[in-house]
N, C-alpha and C positions, 0 to 999 in steps of 0.2 A: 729362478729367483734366488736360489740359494747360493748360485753362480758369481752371480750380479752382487750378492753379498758381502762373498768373500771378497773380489776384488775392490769392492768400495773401504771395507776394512785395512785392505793391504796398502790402498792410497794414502788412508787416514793416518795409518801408524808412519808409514815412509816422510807423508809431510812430516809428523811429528817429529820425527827423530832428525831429518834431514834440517825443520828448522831448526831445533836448538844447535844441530851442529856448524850453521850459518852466526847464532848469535852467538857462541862460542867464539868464531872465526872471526867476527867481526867486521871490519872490512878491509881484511888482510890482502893484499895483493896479488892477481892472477897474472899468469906468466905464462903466452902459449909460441910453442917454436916450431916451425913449419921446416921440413925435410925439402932441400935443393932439390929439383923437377918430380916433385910429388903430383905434381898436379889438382894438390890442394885447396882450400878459398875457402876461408872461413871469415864470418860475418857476423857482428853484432849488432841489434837493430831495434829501434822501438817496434813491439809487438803490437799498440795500437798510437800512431801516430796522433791520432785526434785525442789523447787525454786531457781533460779541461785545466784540472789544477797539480801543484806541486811533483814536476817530473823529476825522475831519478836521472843523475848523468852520470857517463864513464868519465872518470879522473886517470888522465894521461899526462904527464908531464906539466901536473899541474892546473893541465887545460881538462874545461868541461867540454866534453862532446855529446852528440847523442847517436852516433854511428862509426862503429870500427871495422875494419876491412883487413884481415893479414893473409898474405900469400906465398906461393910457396915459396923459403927460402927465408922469410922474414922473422923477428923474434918482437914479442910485445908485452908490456907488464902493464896493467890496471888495476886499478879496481872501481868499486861503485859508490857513490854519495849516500846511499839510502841503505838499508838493512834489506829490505826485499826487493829485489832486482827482479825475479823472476815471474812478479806481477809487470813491470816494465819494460824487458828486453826478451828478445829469443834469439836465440844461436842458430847460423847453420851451416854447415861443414860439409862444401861440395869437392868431390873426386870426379877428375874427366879421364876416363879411360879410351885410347887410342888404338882399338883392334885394326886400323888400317895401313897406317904407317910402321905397324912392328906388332910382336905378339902379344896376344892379349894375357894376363896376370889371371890365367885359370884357377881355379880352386875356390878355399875357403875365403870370402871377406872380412876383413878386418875393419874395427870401428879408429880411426885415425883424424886426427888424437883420442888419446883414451879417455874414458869417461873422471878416472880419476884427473886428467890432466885442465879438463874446459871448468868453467865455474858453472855455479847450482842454475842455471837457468833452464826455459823449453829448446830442447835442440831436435834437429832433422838433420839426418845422414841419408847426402843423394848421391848416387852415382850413377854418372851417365855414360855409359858402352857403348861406344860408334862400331860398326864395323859394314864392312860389304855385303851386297844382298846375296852375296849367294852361299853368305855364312851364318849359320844357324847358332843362337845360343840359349843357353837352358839355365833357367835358375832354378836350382832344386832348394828345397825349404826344410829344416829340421823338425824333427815332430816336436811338439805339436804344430799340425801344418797349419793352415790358413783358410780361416771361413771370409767368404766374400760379404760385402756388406751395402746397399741403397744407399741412393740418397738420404741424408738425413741423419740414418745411425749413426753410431758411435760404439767404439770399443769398450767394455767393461773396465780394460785395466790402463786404456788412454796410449796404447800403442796399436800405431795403425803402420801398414805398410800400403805404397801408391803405387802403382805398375803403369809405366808407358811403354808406345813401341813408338816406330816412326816409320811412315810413309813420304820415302823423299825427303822433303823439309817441313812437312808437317806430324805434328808430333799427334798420336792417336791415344787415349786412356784406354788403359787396359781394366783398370779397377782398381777398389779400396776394400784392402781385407783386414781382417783381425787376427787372433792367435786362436787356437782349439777349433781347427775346420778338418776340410776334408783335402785339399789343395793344396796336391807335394810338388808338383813342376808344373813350370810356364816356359815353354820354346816359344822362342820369337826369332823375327828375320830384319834385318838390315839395323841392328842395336838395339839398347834397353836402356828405361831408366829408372833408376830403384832409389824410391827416398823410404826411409824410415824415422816415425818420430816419435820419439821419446819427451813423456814429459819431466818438470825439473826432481820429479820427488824420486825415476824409477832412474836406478841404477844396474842399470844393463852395459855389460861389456861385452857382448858380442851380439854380431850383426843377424845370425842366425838362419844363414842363406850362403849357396856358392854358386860359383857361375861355370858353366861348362862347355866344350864346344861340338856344336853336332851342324849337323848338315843341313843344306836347303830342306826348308820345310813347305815351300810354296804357298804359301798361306799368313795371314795376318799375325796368328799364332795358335796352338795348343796348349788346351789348358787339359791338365792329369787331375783327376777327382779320386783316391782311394779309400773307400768303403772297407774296415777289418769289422763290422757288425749291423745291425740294424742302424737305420740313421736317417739323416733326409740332406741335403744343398740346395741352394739356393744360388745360383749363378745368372749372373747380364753378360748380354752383349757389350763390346765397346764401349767406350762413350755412353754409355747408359745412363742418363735417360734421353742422351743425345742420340745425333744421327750416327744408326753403322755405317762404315766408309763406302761407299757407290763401288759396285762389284768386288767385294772381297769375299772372303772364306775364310771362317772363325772353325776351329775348333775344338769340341770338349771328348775326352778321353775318360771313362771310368771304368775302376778295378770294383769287381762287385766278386766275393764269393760266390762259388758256384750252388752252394747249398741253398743261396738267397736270391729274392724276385725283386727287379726295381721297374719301376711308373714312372713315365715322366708329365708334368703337367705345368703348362703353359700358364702360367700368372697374369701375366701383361704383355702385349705384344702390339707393333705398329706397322703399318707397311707402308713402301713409298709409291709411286707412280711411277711403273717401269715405262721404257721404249724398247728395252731390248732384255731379253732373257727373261725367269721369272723369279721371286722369289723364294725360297724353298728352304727349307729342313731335310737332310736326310740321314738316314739310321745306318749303322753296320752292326747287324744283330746277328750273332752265332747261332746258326741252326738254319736261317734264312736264306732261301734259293734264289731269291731276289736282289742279293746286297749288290749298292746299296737300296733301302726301300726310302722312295722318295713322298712328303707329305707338304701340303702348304701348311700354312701358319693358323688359318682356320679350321683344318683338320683336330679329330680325336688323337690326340699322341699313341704310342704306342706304349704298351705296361706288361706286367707279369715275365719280365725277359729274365732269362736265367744268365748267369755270366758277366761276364766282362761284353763293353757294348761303345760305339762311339757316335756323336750326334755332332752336325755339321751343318752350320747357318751362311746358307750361299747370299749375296746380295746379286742389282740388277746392277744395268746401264739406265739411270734416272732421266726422267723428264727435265731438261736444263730450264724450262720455264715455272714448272712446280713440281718440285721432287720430291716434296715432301720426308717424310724419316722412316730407317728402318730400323726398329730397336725390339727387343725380344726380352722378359724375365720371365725363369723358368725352374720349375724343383724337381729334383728328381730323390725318389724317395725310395728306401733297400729295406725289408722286411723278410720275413717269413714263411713263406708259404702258407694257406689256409687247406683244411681241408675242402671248403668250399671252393677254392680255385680249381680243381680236379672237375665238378660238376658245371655242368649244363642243364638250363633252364628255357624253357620253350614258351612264349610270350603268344598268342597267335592273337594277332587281333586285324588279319585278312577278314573278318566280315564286319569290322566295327568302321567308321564315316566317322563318327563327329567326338572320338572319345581319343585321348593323350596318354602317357600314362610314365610320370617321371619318378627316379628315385634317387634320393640326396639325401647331403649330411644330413642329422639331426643339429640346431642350430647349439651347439655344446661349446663352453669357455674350457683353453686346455691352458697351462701354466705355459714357462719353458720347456722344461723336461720334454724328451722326442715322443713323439705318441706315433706308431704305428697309423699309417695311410687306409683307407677306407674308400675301394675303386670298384667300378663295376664293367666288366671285361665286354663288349660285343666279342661273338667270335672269339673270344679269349685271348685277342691281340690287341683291341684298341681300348684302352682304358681310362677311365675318367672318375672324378669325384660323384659327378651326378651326370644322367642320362634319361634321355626324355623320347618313350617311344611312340611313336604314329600310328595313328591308325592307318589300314589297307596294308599290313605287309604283316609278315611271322619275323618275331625276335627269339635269337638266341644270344642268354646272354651266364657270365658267371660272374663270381667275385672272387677279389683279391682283398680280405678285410679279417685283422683278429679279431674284431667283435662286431657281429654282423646288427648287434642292438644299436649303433652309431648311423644307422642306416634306415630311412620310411620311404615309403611307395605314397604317392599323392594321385589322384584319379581324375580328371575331368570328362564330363561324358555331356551333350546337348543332345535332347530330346525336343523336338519341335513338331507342331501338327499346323499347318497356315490355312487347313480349305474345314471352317468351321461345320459343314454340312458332313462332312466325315469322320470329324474328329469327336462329333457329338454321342457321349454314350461310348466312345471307347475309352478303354483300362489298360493301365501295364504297371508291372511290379517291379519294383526299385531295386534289385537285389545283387551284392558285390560278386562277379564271376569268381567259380572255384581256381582256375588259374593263377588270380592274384593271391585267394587263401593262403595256396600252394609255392609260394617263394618266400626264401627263408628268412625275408624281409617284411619287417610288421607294416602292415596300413596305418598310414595319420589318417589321411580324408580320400572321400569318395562324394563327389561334387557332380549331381545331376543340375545342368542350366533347364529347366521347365519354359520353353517359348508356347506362348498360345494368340490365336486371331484378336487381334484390337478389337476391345468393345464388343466382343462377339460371344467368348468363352469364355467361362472361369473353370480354380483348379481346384478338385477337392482331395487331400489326401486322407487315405483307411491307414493306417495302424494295423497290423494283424495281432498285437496288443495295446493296450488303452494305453495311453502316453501320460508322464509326468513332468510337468513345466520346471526346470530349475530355478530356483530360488532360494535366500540367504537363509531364508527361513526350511526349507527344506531342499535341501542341497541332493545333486543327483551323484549318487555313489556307485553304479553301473560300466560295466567296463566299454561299452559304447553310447552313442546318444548321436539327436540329429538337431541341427542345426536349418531355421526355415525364415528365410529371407525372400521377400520382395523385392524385384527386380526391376520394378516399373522406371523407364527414362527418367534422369533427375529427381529419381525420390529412391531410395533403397530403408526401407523399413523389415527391423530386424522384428522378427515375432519373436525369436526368444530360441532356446537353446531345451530340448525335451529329451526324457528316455525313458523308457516301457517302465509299469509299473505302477501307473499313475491312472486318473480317468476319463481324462480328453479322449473321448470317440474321434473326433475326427477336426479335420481344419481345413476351410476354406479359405481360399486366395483367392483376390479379385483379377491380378493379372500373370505377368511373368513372375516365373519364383524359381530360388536356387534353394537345395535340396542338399546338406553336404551331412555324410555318416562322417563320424571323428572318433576315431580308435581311443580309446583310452588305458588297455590295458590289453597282453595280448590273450586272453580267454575269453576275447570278443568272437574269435574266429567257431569257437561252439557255440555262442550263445544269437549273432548275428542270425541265422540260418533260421529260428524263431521269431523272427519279428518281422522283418516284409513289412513293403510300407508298399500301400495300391494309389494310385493317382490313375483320377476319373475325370476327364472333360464336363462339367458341365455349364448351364444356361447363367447369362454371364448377369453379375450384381454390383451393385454400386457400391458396397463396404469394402474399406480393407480387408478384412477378413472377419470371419466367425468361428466361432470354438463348439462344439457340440461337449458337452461334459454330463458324463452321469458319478456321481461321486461313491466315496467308498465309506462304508458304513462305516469303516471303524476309524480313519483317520482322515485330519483337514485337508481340504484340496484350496492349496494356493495357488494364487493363477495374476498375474501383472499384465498392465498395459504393455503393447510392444515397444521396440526402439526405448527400452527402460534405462534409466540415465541419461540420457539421452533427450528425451520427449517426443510424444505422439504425434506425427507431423502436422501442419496447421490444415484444417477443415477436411478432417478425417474423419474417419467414424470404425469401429470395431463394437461386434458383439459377440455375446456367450449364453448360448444354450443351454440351460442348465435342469437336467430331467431330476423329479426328484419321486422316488417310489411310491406306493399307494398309502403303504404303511409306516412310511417317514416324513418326517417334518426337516426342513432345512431353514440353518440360520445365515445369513450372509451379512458381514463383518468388514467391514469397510478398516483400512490398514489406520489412516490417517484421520483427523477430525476436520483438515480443512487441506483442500489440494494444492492453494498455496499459486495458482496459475493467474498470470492478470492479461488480459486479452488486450489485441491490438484493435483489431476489429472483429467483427461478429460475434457470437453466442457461445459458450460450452456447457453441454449439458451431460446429465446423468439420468437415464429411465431406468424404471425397474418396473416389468411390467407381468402379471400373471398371463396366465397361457390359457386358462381355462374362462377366467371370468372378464379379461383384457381391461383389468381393473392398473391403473398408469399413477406410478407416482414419478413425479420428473423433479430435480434437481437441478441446480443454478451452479456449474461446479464454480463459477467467478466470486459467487458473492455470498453462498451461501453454508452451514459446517455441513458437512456430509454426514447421512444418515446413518442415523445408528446403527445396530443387528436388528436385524428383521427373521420375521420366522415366516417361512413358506407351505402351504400342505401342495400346492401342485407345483408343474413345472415352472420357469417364467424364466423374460431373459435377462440379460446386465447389458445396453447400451450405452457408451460411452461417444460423445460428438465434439469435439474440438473446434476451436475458433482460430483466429491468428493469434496465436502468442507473441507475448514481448518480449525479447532477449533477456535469456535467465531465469523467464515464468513460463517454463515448459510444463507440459501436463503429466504426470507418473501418477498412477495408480496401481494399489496393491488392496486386493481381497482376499478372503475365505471362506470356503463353503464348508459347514458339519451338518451330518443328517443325526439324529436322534428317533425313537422308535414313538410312532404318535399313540398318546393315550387316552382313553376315555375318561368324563367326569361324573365321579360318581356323586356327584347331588343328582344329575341330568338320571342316571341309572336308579337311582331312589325314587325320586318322583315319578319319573315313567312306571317305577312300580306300584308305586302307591295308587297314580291315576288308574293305573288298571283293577287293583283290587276293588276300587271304589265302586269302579263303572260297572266290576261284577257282582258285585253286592246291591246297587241298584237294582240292577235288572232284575236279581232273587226276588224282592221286594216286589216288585211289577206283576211279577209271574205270581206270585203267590197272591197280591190280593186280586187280580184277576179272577182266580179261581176258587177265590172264596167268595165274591159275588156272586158268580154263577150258580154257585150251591145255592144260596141265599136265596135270590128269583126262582128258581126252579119248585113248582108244585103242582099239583093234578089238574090234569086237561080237563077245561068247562067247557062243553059247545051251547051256545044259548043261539038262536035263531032272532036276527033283528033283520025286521023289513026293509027298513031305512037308511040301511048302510049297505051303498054300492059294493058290490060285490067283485067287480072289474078287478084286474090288476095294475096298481099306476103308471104310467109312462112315467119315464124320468124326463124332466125339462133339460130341455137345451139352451145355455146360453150363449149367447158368441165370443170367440173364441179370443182370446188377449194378447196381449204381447209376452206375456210369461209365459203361454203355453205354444209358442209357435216362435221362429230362428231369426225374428227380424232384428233381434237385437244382438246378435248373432255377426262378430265380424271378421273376415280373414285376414285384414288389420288394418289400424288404421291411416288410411294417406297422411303421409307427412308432410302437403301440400295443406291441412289442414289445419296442422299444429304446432307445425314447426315452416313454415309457409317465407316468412322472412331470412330464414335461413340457408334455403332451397334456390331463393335467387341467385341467376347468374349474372354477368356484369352487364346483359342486355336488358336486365329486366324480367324478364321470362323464365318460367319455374322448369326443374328438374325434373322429369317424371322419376318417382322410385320405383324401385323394384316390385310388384305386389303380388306371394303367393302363399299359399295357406302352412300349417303350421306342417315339417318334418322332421323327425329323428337326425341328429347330428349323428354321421357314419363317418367321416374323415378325418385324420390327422389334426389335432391343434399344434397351436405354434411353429406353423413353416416360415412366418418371417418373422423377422426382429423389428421391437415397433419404433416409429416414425419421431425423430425427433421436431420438438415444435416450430412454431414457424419462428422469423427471424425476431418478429415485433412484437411476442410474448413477452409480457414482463412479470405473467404469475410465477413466483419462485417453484411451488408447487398446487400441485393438482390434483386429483384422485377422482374416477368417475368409475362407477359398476354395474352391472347390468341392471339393477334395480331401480337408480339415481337418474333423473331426467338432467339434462341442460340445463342453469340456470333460468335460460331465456324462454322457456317452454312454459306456458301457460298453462293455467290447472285444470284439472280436469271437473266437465260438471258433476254435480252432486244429486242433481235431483233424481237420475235412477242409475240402478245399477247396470254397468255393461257386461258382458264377458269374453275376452279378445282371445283368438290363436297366439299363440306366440310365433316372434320369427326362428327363424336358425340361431343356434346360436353364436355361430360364429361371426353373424352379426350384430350380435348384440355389443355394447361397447366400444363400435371402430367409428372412431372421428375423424372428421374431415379437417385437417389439421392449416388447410389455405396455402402458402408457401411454403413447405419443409425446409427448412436448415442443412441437411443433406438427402436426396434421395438412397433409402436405405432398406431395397424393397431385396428381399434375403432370393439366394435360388431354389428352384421347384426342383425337386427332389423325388426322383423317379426309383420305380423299381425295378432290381436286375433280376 
């Protein structure tokens, strides 16, 4: 940048000064004299023939022109109608050089006429060098030598030099360079043609190049690249980005200190359609038993060469019906040595099938200024930016890199189970092999593809620590974290972005799911080795997924809908598990007062349902604000059901859970005390005057003899027995055929028998599923039903005696039959290992 600076400045002041000394001069008369058999041509010319309005003309003899031609021998005086000519006109001053007919004018080139002698305009000085093929000639370049330049660029300081050769009578481009390269000679064979242009502000008087003569070079030509430090070039073939000529041989020559290593690395490259021979690269590498070593154009180049080295681009014999192009851009970069370059690193991944494993830049912006290359050696000969290894085979590989942090290792691995009768009930742990630890290249990701049986399986993964959801509101500061995406055809739903520390137990996926660990700092590689993550097959559910969450006493657990930003995709469904301890109460705090979502078709709702008493309050998320904080004494869960959204009214949800320590009230603790003192104080009272009665009655036995009184002892009378004293009213419960009878019909007509067995202890688990969103043609916004609460539609019970019923289980107490569900969202059965 600072480059590009200066030379922008150097232009700035050059115009400046060069115009005033135009309007000073005025339009003083130019006078240029051409030397007897020079073989000079110079040319004056509109530089853009198509300008619309007020054109500048050469004033010759009075006459307006707008093109002058002087050759050698001739003399010519003008000048220009306008003050700025050099927006209007360009000059350019061609030399034809005759190596065939007599010798050729070796040595230094001169710019002819001098730069003092032409007027201020853009000029080019070309000189074109004939000579026989079996005569080789060299232009050698004063330093600073010549950086090669693409399509497109442009020189900093607006001096370019053009290089041709020639084949026969067709002329071949060699290239377009600039000033401060690497680029001291170009031998060519059968002539040259060298223009150089200058524009009107730079005042150069010398051409800064000579010409020399050397021998058959058998080849298109040689290009010399000298390297005196670390560096990089950039060099094309031919005709770049044209076609290389149909079997030639191009070659590049580089001086590399010995003390230094250089890579070379393929940019761009094309191939044609041979018939005969093949395309090829080959190397002459010092120390090589093989030179030369031959590579095609799809190969790894070769890097870390010590030395001086030379690379050589053969063409074929092309297909004359479609030959298509052979063009090659290519860098070659001179550094350092590492001390990494010495070592070897052993890859094995001979037992691995479905896992890859590549290592490339870090995507980093570098200025101009040279930045040292960053390669990873196979073999310590073939070397690339980045390299991507296979599974079934052992890699050895090194680096050639002064900072090996420029550098990350990327993982894929597919784990897949298809026969769901086997897969059922099996486990495996997710965890990055110590071999990748072990290279001295940090992990970005480590990407497990999870495939499981359609419709058959689902996925659950354990945490071997409880996990924390990322979010704005509490943001994951962990130097790794995982990443859990749903992978199902045409739907990819992101669950969100988690890392240890947090209280997600675990998470269910309904189908395929990608699994990727993402490094974030390198003190991942101690702390990874604690956390494991286990993925278990199991019995497959119709939700996207479920959250099992036990929270932390001491701070909020925030937890978002998935695909967040985004939206929940339409007629989806997710729930959350949410355990809350015996002796804590939780509040759950909805982010937003209204979701803000407008459906296209069908329903979106929000349940929130207890676990213990399966007491339902459901929500309207379309129409209705969303529910305040609520406080919870047992578990229960958070279902969230989506409808078709309408573009733009996606559904995002954000919550929070806090526990708090539940307390007692003490009016409840006073009165229970009071009622008992009372009830003890009664009793005193009871017991005493009891026993003061008895005192009372108690006096001396009279026995008196009366005839007349049976003497018998009484039978007690028997009455018959009642319904209070015997279990007829007594029931195991009652048929719902009786009570609920209208309810029970199915669409034939014909009643349901229920279930009828007498009253048992609840032994099993609550809340193994997530409850049921309503049917589609509900239109109660909300609901609330509890084990205590009859159906509206349930008739009263009689009055005239009393019954006394079993109760049922209770885990059926509360579960309605809901008619149509909205989504089937029956959660999976959850086994023990």
């Amino acid at each position: 940048m600072a480059h590009s600076a200066c030379g922008f400045s150097v232009a700035l002041l050059g115009a400046l000064l060069l115009g005033t000394a135009r309007l000073l001069r005025g339009t003083e008369a130019s006078e240029i004299a051409l030397p007897h058999r020079s073989g000079i041509t110079v040319s004056i010319k509109l530089g853009n023939p198509a300008l619309p309005v007020k054109l500048c003309y050469i004033v010759m003899s009075r006459q307006h022109i707008t093109e002058l031609i002087i050759r050698s021998g001739e003399r010519k005086s003008f000048t220009f109608s306008c003050n700025n000519p050099e927006k209007h006109f360009v000059l350019k001053i061609e030399k034809n050089i005759d190596c065939m007919s007599g010798p050729c004018p070796f040595g230094e080139v001169h710019l002819q006429p001098s730069t003092s002698e032409l007027p201020i305009l853009n000029r080019t000085f070309i000189w074109d060098v004939r000579a026989h093929k079996s005569i080789g000639l060299e232009l050698q370049f004063a330093t600073p030598r010549l950086r090669q330049i693409g399509p497109g660029e442009s020189c900093a300081d607006g001096v370019t030099h053009s290089i041709s050769g020639h084949i026969d009578a067709t002329e071949v481009r060699i290239g377009t360079f600039c000033s401060n390269g690497t680029v001291s000679r170009i031998k060519m064979q059968e002539g040259v043609k060298m223009a150089l242009h200058l524009p009107w502000f730079h005042r150069r008087n010398v051409s800064g190049f000579s010409i020399a003569n050397r021998s058959s070079i058998k080849r298109l030509c040689i290009i010399e690249s000298v390297f005196e430090g670390e560096g990089s070039a950039t060099l094309m073939s031919a005709n770049y980005p044209g076609g290389f000529p149909e079997d030639e041989l191009m070659t590049w020559q580089f001086v590399v200190p010995a003390h230094l290593r250089a890579s070379v690395s393929f940019l761009n490259f094309n191939v044609s359609n041979c018939e005969r021979k093949e395309e090829r690269v080959e190397y002459y590498i010092p120390g090589s038993t093989t030179n030369p070593e031959v590579f095609r154009l799809e190969d790894k180049q070769p890097g870390n060469m010590a030395g001086n080295f030379n690379l050589s681009l053969q063409g074929c014999d092309q297909d004359a019906q479609s030959p298509g192009i052979l063009r090659l851009q290519f860098q070659v970069l001179v550094q350092r040595p590492q001390d990494e370059s010495n070592k070897t690193y052993t890859v094995d991944l001979s037992r691995e099938r479905t896992m890859s494993l590549t290592i490339e830049p870090r995507p980093v912006k570098h200025g101009r200024r040279f930045v040292p290359g960053c390669f990873v050696c196979l073999e310590s000969r073939t070397c690339s930016t980045n390299v991507t290894l296979t599974a079934g085979s052992i890699h050895k590989i090194s680096f050639l890199c002064d900072d090996l942090t420029r550098l990350w290792v990327n993982v894929e691995k597919t784990l897949s189970c298809l026969d769901h009768r086997y897969c059922y009930r099996q486990s495996f742990e997710l965890q990055v092999p110590d071999y990748i630890l072990q290279l001295p290249v940090q992990l970005h990701d480590f990407s497990w593809k999870l495939l499981v049986p359609k419709d058959r399986l689902s996925l659950m993964l354990v945490p071997g620590q409880k996990l924390q959801q990322h979010t704005r509101e509490r943001p994951c500061n962990t130097s790794f974290g995982y990443h859990v995406t749903s992978t199902t055809p045409g739907q990819d739903l992101y669950f969100g972005s988690f890392c240890s520390g947090g209280s997600i137990e675990k998470i269910q996926v309904k189908q395929n799911s990608s699994v990727t660990l993402r490094a974030y700092a390198p003190s991942f590689q101690q702390e990874v080795s604690k956390q494991g993550l286990i993925v278990s097959y199991i019995p497959y559910f119709k939700e996207e997924g479920i959250f099992t969450v036990t929270p932390d006493t001491k701070n909020k657990v925030y937890l978002r809908s998935p695909n967040w930003d985004r939206g929940l995709p339409a007629l989806s469904s997710v729930s959350w598990n949410i355990s809350v301890p015996s002796n804590q109460v939780a509040c759950l705090t909805i982010f937003k007062e209204r979701s803000g979502l407008a459906c296209q078709s069908g329903r979106a709702f929000m349940i929130i349902q207890e676990q213990q008493s399966r007491a339902e309050e459901i929500f309207s998320l379309e129409e209705e604000v969303l529910p305040k904080p609520s406080f919870h004494h047992h578990s229960f869960w958070v279902n969230i059901s989506n409808c078709s959204p309408m573009n733009g009214k996606q559904l995002d949800l954000l919550f929070w859970v806090t526990l708090t320590p539940r307390t007692v009230d003490l009016a409840v603790i006073i009165g229970a005390a009071g009622g008992g003192a009372l009830l003890l104080f009664a009793l005193v009272l009871i017991i005493c005057f009891v026993k003061k009665k008895k005192k009372v009655d108690k006096g001396p036995a009279v026995g008196i003899y009366n005839g007349n009184v049976n003497t018998q002892m009484p039978q007690t009378q028997k009455f018959p027995k009642g319904r209070k004293d015997n279990d007829s009213h007594v029931y195991a419960v009652i048929e719902d055929t009786m009570v609920y009878g209208h309810l029970l019909q199915d669409s034939g007509g014909s009643f349901i028998q229920p279930e009828v067995d007498t009253y048992r202890p609840f032994q099993g688990p609550m809340g193994d599923c997530p409850p049921t969103p309503p049917p589609l043609f509900s239109r109660t916004p909300t609901a609330k039903f509890t084990a205590d609460e009859l159906a509206p539609s349930s008739p009263p019970e009689s009055e005239s005696e009393p019954y006394t019923f079993s109760h049922p289980n209770k885990g059926e107490v509360g579960v309605r039959e809901t008619g149509i569900p909205l989504l089937h969202t029956q959660g999976p059965v959850e086994t023990e290992e």
